[in-house]
N, C-alpha and C positions, 0 to 999 in steps of 0.2 A: 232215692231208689234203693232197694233195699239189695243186699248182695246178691239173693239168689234173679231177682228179677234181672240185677245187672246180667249175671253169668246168661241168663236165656235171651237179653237181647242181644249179645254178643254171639252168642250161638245161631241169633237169627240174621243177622249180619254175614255172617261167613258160611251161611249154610249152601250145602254143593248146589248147584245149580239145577233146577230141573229140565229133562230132555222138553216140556212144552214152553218154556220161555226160552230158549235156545231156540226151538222149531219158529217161536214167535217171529225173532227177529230177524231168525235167518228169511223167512218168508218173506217179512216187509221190505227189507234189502233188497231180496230177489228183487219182488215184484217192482221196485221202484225203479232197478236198473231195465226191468221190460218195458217198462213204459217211458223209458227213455227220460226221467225225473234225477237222475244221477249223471253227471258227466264224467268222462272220462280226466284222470287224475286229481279229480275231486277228494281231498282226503278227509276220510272220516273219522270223528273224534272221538277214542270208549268211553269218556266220563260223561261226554254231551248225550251221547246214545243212549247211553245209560239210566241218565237220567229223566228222557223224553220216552223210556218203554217202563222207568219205576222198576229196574231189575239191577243185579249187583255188575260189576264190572266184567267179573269173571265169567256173565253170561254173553257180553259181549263179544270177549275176546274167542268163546266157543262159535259163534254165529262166524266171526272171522273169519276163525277156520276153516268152518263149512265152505263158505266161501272162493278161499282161496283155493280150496279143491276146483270148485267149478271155472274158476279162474277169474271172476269177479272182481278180485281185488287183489292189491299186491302190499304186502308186507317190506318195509326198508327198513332196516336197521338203525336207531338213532334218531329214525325222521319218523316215524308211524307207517299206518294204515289208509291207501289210497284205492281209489276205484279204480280199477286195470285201465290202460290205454295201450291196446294194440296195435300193433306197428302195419305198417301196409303188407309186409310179409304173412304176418299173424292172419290177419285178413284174406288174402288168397286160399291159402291153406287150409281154411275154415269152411272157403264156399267149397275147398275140392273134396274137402270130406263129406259136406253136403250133400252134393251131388250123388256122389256114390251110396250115402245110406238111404239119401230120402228115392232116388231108383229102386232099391233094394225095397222101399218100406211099400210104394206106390205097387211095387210087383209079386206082393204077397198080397194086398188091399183088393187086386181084382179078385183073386179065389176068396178073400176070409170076409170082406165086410157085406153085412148084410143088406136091404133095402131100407130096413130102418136105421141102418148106421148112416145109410148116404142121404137117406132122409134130414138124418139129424144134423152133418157135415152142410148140407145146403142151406138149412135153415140157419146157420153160425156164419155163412157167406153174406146170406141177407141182411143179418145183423151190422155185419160189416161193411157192408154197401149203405146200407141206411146213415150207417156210424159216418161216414166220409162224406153223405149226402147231407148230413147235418153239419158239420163243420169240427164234428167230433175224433181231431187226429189221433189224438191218443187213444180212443176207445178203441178206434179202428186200427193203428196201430198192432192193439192189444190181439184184439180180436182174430188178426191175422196171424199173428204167433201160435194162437189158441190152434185154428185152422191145421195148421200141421203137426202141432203137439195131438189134435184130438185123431188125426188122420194116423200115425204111428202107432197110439196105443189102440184102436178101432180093429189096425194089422194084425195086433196078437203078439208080435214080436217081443215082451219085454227090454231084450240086448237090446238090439235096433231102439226102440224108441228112449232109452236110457241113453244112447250116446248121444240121440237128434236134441235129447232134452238139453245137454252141456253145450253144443255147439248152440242150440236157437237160442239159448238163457247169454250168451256171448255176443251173440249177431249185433242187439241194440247197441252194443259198446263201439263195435265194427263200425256201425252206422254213424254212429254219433263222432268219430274220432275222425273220418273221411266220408264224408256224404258230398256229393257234388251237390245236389239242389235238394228242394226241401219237398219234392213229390212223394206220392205215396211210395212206402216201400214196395208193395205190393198191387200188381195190376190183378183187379177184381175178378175181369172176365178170365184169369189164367186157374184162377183157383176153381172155377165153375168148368171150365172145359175141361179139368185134371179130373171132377165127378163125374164127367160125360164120361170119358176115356172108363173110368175104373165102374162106371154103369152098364157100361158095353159089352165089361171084361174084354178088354183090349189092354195086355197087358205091353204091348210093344208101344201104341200111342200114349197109355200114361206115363213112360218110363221119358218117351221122349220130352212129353211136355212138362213134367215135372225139371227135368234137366234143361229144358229152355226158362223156363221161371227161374231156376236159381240161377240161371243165366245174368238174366234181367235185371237180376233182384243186385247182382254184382256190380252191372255194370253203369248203377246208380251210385254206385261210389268209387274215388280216387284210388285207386289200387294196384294199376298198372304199373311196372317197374319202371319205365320211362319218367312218367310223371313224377314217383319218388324220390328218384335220383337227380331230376333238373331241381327240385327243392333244397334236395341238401346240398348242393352243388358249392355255392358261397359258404358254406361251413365246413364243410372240407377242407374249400381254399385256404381258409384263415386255421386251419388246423384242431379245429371245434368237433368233430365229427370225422369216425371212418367209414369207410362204404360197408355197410352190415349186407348190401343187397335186399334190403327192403324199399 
């Protein structure tokens, strides 16, 4: 190899990273933690990553990043990079923001979205009915996430559907880290009564039944303070654990 060729593949080597293979990876990440394909504390390797997108290190460690903004993943000092596992606390906290933005999203939905928007919103139900009528959890899974991400930006709201996007992109971790049993997260006929409501323009019955769904959608997993705290209870004892009140 002759010098200058060396010096250009060196240059190609260490060249900055571009914003679309950082978008890459941050996406596949995403989406693999929506679809419930990543467990919580699962830690992720940059060089493996790295190597399985054919991109440099440093475009990893950007995707990280991204990441750990949305809360995806957690950074430890000395140990690496692991997929978040939030605590039962974390968890409540999450559905109560919930509640309050996706109210807030559902009650700008009865003036702004159109007949063809709840056209389209129905036909993404169906989808998702089919998907769990097949056996297809994770599409349906998906599908459901979709559902309320499409129902927020449909809103208008940009803020509102920017923050619903952090807390839903979170939830599947929420799920995965305390789920009591393996039913759908989502009951079908609540997402179709919440189009009924915001078809009606009734903007008081969708607010309610939006806030009964995130309900439900809670109370499919362990989260309760009681049940927390009889777990850690023997780790306590032994001096292993303080009571965080999670």
């Amino acid at each position: 190899m002759s010098e200058v060729e060396g010096m250009d593949s060196t240059r190609k080597g260490s060249r900055a990273p571009s914003g679309d293979e950082i978008e890459r990876v941050f996406d596949a990440l995403r989406n693999a933690v929506l679809d419930q394909r990543l467990a919580p504390g699962l830690q992720l390797k940059e060089q493996a990553l790295a190597d399985a997108f054919g991109v440099n290190r440093s475009v990893v460690r950007q995707a990280f990043a991204r990441l750990e903004i949305y809360r995806l993943v957690t950074h430890e000092p000395n140990r690496g990079v692991f997929v978040a596992h939030p605590s039962a606390a974390e968890g409540r906290e999450l559905f109560i923001a919930r509640r309050y933005i996706e109210a807030a999203i559902v009650d700008l939905a009865v003036t702004t979205l159109k007949n063809s928007d709840i056209a389209r919103l129905r036909a993404l139900v169906r989808r998702e009915r089919e998907a769990y009528e097949a056996g297809d959890t994770r599409k349906a899974l998906r599908l459901s996430i979709d559902f309320h991400l499409k129902l927020a930006e449909a809103a208008g709201n940009t803020v509102l559907a920017s923050f619903l996007d952090e807390l839903v992109s979170r939830t599947p971790l929420v799920v995965l880290a305390h789920r009591k049993d393996a039913g759908p997260t989502c009951t079908l006929n609540e997402h179709e009564q919440i189009l009924d409501a915001i078809a009606a323009r009734d903007a008081t019955r969708a607010r309610e039944l939006m806030a009964e769904h995130i309900v439900h959608l809670q109370g499919r997993l362990a989260l309760d303070r009681s049940s927390a705290r009889a777990k850690s209870d023997i780790a306590r004892l032994l001096g292993l654990e303080t009571d965080s009140g999670a």
